[in-house]
C-alpha atoms as one frame of an Amber mdcrd trajectory, in Angstrom:
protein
  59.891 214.913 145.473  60.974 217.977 144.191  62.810 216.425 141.284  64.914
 214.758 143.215  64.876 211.127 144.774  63.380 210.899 148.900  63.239 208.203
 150.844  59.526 207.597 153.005  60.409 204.519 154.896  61.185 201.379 155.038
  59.006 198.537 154.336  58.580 195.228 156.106  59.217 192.440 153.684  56.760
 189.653 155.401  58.030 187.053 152.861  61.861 187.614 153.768  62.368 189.072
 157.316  65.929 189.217 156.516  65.447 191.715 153.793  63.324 193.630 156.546
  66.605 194.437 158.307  66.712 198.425 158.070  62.859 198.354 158.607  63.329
 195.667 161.831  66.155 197.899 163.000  64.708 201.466 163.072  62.976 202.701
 165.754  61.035 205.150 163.890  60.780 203.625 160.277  58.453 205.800 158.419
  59.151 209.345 157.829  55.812 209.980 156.273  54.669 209.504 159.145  56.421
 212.347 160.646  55.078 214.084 158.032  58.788 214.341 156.714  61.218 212.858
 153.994  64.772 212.330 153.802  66.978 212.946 150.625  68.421 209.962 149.182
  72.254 210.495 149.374  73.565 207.434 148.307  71.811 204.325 147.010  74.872
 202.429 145.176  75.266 198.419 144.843  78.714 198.754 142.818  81.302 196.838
 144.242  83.913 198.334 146.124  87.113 196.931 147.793  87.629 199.019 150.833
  91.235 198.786 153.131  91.974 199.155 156.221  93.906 202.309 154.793  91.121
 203.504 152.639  87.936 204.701 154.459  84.700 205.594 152.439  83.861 209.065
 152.004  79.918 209.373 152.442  78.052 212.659 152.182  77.477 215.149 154.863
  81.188 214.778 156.561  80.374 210.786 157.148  83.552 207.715 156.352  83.195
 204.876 157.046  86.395 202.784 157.813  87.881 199.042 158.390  89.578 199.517
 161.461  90.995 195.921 161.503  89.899 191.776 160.230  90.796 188.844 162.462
  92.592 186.116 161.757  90.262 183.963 160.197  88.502 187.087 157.887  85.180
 186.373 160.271  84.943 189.541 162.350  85.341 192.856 160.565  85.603 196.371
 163.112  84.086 198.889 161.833  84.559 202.939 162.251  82.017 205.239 161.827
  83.440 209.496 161.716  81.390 212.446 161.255  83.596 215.312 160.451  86.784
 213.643 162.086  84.894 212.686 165.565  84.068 208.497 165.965  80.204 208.715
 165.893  79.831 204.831 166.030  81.412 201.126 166.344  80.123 198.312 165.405
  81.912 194.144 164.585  79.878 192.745 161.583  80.759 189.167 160.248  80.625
 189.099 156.533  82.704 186.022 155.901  81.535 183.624 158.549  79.923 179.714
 157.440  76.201 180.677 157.019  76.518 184.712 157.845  72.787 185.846 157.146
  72.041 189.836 156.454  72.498 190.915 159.794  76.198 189.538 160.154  77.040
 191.003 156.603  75.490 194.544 156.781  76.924 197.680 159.002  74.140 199.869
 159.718  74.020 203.406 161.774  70.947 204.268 163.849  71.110 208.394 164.044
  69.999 209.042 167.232  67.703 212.255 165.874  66.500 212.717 162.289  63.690
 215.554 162.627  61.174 214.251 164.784  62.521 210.803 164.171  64.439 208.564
 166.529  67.126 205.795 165.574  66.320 205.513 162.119  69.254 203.800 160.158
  70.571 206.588 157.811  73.698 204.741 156.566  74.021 201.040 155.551  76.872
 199.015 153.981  76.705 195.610 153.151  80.176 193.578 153.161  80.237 190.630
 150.629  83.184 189.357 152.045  86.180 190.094 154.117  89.727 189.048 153.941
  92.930 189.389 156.264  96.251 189.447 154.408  99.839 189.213 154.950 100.575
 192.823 154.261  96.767 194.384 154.171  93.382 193.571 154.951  90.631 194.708
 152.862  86.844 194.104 152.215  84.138 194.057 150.026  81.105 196.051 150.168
  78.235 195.432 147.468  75.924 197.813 148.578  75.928 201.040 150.180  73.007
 203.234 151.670  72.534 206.854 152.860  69.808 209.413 153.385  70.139 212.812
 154.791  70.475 213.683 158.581  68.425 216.833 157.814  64.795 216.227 157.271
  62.496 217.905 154.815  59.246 218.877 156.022  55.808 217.898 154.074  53.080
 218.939 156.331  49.724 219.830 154.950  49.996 223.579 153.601  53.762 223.406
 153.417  54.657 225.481 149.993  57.723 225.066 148.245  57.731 227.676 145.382
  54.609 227.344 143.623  53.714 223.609 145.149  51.867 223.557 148.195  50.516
 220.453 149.956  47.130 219.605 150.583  47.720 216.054 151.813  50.055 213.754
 153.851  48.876 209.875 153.390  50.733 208.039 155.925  48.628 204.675 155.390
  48.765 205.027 151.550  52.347 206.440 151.576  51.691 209.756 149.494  51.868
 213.678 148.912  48.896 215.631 147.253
């Protein structure tokens, strides 16, 4: 949408209900149906080794932090800032014996996204965890983030010289 990338929704994976996480998760899953989108921010599955010194820096005044790793590398604390004030906490479990999606991946409901409630606008998912000696530190395989501000695609919105007709919420598109 507008050159850019946008994100819709999320879909529900019927096959694999764990890869229907964010979609299981969000209150309000589809934006389209909103009639409104969400710039994609950040859709990255590089690997990154993160410390308990060394938060992420996300987009729109977001990090993302290791606060501290147990013993055994099993629970991982997690710190979520927006512009220097704690916006959420959450323990995930990357590293336990048979850790499924849910245990791996941190995931932030935002309260208010446009006419949207609790839809998860930042996801990491830790491949493993590890508690050392002198630091702890973690791996994250995949990070996720769309916009807090939504973009609004009613019917007769104009942006320059596009204007749109219609807003598909079954079919998923713009005309």
């Amino acid at each position: 949408f507008l050159a850019d990338r946008y994100f819709a929704g999320y879909v529900e994976n019927k096959d694999n209900a764990e890869k229907s996480l964010l979609f299981k998760e969000s209150a309000d899953e589809n934006s389209l149906s909103r009639e409104q989108l969400q710039k994609i921010l950040i859709d990255d599955d590089t690997e990154k080794t993160v410390t308990t010194d060394t938060p992420i820096k996300l987009e729109e005044g977001y990090e993302l932090a290791i606060k501290s790793i147990d013993v055994d590398g099993n629970k991982v604390s997690i710190e979520l800032t927006k512009d220097g004030s704690v916006v959420d906490r959450k323990v995930i479990s990357p590293s336990k014996d048979g850790a499924t999606m849910a245990d791996k991946t941190y995931y932030f409901k935002n309260p208010a996204v446009g006419d949207q409630k609790n839809l998860i606008t930042i996801a990491a998912h830790f491949k493993n965890a590890f508690r050392g000696s002198d630091q702890n530190l973690a791996t994250i395989d995949g990070l996720w983030q769309i916009s807090c501000e939504a973009t609004d695609v009613k019917a007769d919105t104009q942006y320059d010289k596009m204007t749109i007709t219609v807003v598909d919420r079954v079919a998923g598109t713009l005309t």
